[in-house]
C-alpha positions in Angstrom: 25.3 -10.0 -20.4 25.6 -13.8 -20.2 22.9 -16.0 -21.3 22.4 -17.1 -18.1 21.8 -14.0 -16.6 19.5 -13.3 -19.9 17.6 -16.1 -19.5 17.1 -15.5 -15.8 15.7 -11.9 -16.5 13.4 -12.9 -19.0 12.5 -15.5 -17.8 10.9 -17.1 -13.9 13.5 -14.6 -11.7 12.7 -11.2 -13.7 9.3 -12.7 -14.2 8.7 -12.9 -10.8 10.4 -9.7 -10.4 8.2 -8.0 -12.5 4.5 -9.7 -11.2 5.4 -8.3 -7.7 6.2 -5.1 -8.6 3.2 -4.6 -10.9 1.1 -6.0 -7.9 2.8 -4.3 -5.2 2.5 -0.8 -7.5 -1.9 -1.3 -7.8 -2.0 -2.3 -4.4 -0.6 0.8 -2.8 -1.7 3.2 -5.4 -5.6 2.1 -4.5 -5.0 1.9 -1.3 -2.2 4.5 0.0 -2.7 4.2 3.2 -1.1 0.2 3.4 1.7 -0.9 5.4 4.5 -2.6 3.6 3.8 -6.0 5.3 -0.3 -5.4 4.4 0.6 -5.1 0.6 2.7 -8.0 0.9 0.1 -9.6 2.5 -2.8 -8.4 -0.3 -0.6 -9.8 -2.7 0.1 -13.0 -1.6 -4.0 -13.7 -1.0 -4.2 -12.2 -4.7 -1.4 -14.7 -6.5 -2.0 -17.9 -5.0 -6.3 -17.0 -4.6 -5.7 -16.8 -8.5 -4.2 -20.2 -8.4 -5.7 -22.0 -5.9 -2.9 -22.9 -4.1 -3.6 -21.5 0.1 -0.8 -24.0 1.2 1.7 -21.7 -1.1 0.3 -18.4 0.2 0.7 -20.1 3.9 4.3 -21.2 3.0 5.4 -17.6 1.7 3.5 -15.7 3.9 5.3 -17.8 6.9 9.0 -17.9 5.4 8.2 -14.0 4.8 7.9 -13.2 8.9 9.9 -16.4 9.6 13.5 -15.1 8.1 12.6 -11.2 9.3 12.4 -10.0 6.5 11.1 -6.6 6.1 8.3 -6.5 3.8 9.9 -4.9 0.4 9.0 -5.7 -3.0 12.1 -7.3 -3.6 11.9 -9.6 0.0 8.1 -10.6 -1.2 9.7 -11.4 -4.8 13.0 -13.5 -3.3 10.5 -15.2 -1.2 7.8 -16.4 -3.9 10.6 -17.1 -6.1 12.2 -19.4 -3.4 8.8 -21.2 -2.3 7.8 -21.9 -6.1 11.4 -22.9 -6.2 11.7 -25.0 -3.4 12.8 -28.2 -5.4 15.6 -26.3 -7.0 16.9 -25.2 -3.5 20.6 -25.4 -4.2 20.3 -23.9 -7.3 18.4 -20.7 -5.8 20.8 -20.3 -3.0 24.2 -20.9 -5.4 22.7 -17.7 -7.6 20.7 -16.1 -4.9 22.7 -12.8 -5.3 22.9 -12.1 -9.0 19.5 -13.6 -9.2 18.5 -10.9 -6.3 20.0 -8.4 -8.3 18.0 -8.9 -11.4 15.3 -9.0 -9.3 16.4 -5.3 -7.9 16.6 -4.2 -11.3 13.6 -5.3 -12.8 11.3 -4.2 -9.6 12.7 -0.8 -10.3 12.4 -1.1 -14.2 9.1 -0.7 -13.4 8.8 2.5 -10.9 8.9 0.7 -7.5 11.2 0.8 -5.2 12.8 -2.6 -4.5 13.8 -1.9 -0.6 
């Protein structure tokens, strides 16, 4: 493993990676009967509610159901990533697939499934 690819799994991609699926994982298991897109939606009010920041939870909630994306773990942690990111956009799309596979890993490091 490089050191960019280390520093990208320890640090803001696998962290983001991670918060998602450790959010997405108590959301469903205390309430099982959740659609994908209503986790993804609980967790979004939960991350940026913590923060403060409604305009952010607006922004990823919007470029969640704007691109089609399917509500997955790993869609909802490519899409905070991307809107906390959004002043690093060339950088995020020039390693948007080996940072989307770290992401894949680490969501499933951690029991969920990433799709």
């Amino acid at each position: 493993m490089g050191l960019g690819t280390w520093l990208a799994r320890k640090g803001n991609v696998g962290g983001t990676a991670r918060a998602v699926a450790n959010g997405w994982r108590a959301i469903a298991q205390k309430n099982p009967g959740m659609s994908h897109e209503e986790i993804a939606e609980t967790y979004i009010g939960i991350r940026y509610g913590a923060t403060g920041e409604p305009q952010l939870a607006k922004t990823v909630l919007k470029n969640l159901k704007a691109n089609r994306r399917k509500a997955t773990p790993l869609n909802l942690a490519w899409t905070v990533f991307s809107v906390e990111n959004a002043d690093e956009g060339n950088t995020v799309l020039e390693h948007m697939v080996a940072w989307k596979e770290i992401m894949r890993e680490e969501i499933e490091k951690l029991g969920v499934k990433a799709d």
